[in-house]
N, CA, C and O of each residue as an XYZ file, in Angstrom:
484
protein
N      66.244   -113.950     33.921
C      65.924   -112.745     33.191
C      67.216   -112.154     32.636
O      68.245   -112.173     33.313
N      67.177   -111.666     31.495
C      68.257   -110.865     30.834
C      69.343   -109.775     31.301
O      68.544   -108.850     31.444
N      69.825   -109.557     31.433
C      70.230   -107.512     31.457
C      70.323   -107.084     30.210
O      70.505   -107.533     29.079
N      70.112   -105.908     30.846
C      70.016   -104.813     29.587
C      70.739   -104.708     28.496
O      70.372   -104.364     27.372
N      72.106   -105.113     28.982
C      73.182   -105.148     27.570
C      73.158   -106.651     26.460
O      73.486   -106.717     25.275
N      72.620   -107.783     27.418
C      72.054   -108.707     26.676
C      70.910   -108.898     25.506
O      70.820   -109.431     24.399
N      69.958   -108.022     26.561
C      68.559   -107.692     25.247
C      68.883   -106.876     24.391
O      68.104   -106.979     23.443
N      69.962   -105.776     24.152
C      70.281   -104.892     23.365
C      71.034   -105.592     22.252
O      71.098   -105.376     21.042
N      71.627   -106.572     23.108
C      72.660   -107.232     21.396
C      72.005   -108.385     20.246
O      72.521   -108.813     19.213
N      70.198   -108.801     21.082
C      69.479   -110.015     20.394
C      69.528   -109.250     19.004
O      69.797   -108.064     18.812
N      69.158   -110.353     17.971
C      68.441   -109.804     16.618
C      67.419   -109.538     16.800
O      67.140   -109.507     17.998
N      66.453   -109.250     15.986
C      64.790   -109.481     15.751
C      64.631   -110.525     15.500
O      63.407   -110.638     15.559
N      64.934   -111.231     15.300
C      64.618   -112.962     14.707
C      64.810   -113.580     16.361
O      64.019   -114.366     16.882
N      65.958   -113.062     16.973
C      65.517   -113.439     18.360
C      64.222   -113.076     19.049
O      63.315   -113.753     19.533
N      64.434   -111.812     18.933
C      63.478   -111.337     19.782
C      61.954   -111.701     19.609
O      61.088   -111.575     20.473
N      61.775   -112.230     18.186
C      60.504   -112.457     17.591
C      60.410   -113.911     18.311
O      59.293   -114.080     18.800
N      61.187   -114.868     18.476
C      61.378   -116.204     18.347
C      61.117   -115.931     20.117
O      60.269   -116.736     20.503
N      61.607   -115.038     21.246
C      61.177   -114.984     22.355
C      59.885   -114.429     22.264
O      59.031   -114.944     22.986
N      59.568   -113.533     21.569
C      57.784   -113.234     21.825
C      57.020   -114.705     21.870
O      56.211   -115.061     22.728
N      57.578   -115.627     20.493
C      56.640   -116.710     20.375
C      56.107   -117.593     21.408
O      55.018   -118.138     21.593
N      57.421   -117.552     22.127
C      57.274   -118.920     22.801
C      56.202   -119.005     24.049
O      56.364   -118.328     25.064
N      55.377   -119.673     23.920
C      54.499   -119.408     25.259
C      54.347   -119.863     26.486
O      53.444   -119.800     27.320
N      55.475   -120.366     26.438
C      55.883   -121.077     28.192
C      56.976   -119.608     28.720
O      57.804   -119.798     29.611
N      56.847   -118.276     28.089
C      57.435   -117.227     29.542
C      56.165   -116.787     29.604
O      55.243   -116.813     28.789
N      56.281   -116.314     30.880
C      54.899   -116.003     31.555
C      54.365   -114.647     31.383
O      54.589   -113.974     32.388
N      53.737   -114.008     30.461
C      53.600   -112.379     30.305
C      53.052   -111.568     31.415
O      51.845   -111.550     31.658
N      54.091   -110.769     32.218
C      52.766   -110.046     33.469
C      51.290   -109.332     32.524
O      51.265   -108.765     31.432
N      50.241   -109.642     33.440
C      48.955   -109.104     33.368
C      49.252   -107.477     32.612
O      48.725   -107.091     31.569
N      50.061   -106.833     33.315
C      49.806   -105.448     33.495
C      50.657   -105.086     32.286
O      50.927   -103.889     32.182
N      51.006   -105.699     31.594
C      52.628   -105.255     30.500
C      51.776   -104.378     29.739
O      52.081   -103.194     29.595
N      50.695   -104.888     29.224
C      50.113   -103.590     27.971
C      50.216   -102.598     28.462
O      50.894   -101.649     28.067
N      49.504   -102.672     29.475
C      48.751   -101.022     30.496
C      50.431   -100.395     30.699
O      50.728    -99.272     30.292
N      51.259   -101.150     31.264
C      52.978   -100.387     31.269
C      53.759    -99.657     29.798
O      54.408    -98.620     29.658
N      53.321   -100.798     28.784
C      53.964   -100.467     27.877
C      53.193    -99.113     26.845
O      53.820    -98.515     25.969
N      51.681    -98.830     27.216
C      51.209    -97.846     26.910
C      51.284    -96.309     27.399
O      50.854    -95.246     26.951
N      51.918    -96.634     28.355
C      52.280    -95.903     29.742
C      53.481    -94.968     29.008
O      53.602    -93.849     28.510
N      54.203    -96.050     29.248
C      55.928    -95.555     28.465
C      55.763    -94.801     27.213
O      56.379    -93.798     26.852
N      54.522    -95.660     26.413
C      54.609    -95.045     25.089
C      54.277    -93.193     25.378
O      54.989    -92.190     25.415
N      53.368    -93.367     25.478
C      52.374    -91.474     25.958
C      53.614    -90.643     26.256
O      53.982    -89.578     25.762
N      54.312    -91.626     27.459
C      55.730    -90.649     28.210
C      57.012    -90.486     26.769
O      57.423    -89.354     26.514
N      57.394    -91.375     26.160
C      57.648    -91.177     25.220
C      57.457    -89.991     24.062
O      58.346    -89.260     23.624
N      55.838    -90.010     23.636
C      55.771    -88.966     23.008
C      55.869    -87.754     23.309
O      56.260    -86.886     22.529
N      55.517    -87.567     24.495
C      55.679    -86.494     25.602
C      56.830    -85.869     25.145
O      56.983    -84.703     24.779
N      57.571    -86.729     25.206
C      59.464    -86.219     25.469
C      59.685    -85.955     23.541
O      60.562    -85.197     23.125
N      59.006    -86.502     22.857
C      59.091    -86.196     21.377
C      58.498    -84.279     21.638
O      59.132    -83.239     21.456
N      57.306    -84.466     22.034
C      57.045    -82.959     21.839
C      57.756    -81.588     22.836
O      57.399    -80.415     22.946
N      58.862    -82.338     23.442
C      59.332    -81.641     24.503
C      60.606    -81.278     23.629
O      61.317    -80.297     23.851
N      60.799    -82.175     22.631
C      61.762    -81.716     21.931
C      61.844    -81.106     20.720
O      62.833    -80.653     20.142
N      60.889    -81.137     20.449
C      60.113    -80.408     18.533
C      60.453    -78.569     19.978
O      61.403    -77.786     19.979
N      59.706    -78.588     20.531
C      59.761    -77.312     21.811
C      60.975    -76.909     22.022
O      61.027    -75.679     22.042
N      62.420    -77.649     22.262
C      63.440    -77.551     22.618
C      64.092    -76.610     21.130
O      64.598    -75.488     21.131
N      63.904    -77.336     20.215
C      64.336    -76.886     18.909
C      63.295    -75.188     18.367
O      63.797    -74.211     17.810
N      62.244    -75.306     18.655
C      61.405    -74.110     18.530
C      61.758    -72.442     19.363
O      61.794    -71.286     18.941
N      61.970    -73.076     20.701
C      61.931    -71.901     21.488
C      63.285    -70.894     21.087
O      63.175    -69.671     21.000
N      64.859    -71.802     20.813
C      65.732    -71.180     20.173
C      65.325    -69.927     18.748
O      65.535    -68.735     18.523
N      64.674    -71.040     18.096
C      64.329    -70.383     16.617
C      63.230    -69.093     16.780
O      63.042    -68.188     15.966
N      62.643    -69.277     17.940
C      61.377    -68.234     18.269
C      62.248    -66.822     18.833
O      61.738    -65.704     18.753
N      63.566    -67.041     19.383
C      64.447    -66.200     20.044
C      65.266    -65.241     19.121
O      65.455    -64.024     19.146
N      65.716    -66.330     18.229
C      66.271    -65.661     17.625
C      65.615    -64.941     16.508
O      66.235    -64.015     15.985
N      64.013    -65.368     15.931
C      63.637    -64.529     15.533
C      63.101    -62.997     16.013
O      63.150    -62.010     15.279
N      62.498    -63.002     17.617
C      62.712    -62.165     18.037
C      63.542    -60.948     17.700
O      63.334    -59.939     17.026
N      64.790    -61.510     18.571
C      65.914    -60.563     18.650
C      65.878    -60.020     17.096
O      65.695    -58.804     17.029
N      66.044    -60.821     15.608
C      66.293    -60.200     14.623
C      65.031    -58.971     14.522
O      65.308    -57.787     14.330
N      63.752    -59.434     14.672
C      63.072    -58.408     14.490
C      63.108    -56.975     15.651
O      62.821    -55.786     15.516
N      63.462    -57.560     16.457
C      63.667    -56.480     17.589
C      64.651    -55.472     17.231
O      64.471    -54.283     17.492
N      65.961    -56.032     16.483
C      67.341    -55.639     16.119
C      66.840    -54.188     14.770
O      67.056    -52.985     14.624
N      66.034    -55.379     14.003
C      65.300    -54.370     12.434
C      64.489    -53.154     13.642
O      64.902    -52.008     13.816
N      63.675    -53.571     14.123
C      62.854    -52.060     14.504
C      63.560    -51.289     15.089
O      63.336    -50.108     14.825
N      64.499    -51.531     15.935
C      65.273    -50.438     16.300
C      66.465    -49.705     15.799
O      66.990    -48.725     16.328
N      66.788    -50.259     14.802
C      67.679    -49.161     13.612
C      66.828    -48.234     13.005
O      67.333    -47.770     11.982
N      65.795    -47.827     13.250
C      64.980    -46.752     12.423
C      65.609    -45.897     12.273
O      65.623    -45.305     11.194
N      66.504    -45.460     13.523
C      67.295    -43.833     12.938
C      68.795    -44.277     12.673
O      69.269    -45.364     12.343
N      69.291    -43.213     12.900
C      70.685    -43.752     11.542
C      71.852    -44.432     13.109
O      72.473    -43.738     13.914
N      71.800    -45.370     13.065
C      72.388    -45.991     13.517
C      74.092    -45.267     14.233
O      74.485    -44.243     13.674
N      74.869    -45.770     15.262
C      75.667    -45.135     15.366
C      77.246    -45.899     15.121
O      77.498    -47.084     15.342
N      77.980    -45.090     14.723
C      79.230    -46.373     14.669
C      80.293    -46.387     15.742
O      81.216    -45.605     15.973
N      79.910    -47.467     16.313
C      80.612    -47.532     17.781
C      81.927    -47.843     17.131
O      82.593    -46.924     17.609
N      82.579    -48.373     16.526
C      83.965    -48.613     16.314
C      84.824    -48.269     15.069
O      84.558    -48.740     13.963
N      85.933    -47.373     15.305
C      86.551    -46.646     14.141
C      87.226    -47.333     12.865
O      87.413    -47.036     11.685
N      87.531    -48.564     13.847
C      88.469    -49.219     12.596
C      87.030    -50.940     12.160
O      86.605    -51.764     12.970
N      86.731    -50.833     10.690
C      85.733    -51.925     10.457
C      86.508    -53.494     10.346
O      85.922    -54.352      9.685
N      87.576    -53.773     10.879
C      88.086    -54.931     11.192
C      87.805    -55.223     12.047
O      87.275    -56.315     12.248
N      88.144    -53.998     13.289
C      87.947    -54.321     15.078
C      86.059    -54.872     14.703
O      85.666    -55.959     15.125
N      85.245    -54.061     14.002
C      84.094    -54.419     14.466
C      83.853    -55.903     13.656
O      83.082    -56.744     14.118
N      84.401    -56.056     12.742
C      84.120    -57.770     11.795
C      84.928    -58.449     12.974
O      84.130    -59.339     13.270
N      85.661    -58.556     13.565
C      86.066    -59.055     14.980
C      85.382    -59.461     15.428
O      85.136    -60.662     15.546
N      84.658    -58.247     15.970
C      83.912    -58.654     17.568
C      83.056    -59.253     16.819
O      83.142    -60.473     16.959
N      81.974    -58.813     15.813
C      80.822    -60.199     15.562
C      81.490    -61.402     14.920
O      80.759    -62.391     14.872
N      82.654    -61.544     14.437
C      82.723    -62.634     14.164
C      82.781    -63.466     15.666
O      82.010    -64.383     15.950
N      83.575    -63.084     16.325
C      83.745    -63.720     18.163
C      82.286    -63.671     18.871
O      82.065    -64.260     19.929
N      81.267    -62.870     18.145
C      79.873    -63.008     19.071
C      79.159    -64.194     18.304
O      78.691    -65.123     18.962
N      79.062    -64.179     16.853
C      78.433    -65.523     15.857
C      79.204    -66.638     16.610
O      78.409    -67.483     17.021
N      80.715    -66.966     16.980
C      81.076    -67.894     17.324
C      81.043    -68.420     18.742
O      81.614    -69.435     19.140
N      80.354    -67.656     19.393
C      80.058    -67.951     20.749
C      78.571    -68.224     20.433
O      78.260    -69.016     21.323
N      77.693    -68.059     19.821
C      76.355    -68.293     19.743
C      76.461    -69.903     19.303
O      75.807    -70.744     19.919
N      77.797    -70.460     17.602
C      77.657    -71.199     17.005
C      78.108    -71.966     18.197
O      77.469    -73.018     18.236
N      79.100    -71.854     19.363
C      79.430    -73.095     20.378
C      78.302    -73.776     21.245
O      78.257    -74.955     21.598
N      77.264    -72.612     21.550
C      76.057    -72.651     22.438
C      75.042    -73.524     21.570
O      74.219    -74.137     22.249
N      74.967    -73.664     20.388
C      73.902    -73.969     19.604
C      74.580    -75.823     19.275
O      73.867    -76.772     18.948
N      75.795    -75.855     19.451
C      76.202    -77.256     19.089
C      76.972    -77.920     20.376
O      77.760    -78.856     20.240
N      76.646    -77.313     21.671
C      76.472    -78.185     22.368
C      74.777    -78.531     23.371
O      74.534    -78.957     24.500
N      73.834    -78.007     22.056
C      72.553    -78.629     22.648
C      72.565    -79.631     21.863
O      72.169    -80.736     22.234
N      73.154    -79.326     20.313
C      72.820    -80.503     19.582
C      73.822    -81.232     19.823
O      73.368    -82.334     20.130
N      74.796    -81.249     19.855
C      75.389    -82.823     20.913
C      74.554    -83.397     21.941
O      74.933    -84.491     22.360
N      73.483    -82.899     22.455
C      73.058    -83.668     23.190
C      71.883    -83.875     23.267
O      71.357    -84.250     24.314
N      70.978    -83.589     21.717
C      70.460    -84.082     21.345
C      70.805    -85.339     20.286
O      70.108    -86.353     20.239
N      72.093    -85.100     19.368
C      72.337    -86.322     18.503
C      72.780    -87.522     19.293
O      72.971    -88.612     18.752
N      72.985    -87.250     20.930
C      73.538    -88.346     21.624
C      72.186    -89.078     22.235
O      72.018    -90.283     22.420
N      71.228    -87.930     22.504
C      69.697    -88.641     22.974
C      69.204    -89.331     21.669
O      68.725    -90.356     22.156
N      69.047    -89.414     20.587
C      68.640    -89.771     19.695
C      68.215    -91.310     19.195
O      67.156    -91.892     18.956
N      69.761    -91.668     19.172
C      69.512    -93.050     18.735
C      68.661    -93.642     19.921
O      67.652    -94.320     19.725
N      69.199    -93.297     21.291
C      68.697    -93.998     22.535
C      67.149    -94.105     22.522
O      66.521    -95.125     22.805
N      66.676    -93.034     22.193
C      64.820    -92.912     21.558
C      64.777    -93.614     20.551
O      64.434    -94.731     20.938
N      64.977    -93.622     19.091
C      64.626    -94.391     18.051
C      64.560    -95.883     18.816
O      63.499    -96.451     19.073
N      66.060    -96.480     19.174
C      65.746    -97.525     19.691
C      65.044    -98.236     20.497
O      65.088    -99.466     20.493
N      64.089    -97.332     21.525
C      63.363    -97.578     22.647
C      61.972    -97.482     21.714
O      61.075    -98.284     21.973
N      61.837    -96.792     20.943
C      60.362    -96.738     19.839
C      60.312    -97.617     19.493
O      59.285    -98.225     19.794
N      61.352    -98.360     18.611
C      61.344    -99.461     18.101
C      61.184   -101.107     18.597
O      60.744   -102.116     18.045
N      61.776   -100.818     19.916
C      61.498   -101.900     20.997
C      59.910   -102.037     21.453
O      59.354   -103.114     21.664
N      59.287   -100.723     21.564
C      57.959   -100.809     21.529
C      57.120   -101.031     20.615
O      55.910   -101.177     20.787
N      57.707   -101.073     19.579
C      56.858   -101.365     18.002
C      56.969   -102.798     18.221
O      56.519   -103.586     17.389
């Protein structure tokens, strides 16, 4: 039997040319497994459409939360308008670090899924 880093480097022309052959022995149960994986698979697709949503649901929140509560005249916490382009620029950039290290680790889960879809196709 293979390892894993072996089956990863075949072509498709291999891999097609090992489906053919009918002297390896297919376990009974491979469909019922490989349908298995698939479901769990999509699972983890809609766990991640969710992953990407719940952020965007937050931050719409907060913006609308932010709009309704300026109704009255707002107050100005800071005298000089540099100090305050400061601090939000340092609060946007702590949000932008938080937001790109989920997607690092989603662009790193990524290929690893496409390729496992595709192995099941």
């Amino acid at each position: 039997m293979k390892g894993l880093k072996e089956i990863e480097q075949l072509t498709e022309l291999d891999l097609e040319r090992i489906a053919q052959d009918e002297s390896i022995e297919v376990p009974a149960t491979l469909k019922h497994d490989i349908s298995v994986k698939a479901r769990a698979l999509e699972m983890t697709s809609h766990k991640r459409i969710a992953m990407f949503s719940y952020p965007v649901a937050a931050v719409a929140v907060i913006a609308i939360g932010m709009s309704l509560s300026f109704h009255s005249t707002p107050k100005d916490t800071f005298d000089d308008p540099y100090m305050a382009y400061a601090q939000m620029e340092e609060i946007f950039e702590y949000i932008s670090d938080k937001i790109n290290v989920g997607m690092d680790i989603v662009n790193t889960a990524q290929p690893i899924i496409e390729k496992t879809i595709n192995v099941l196709k």
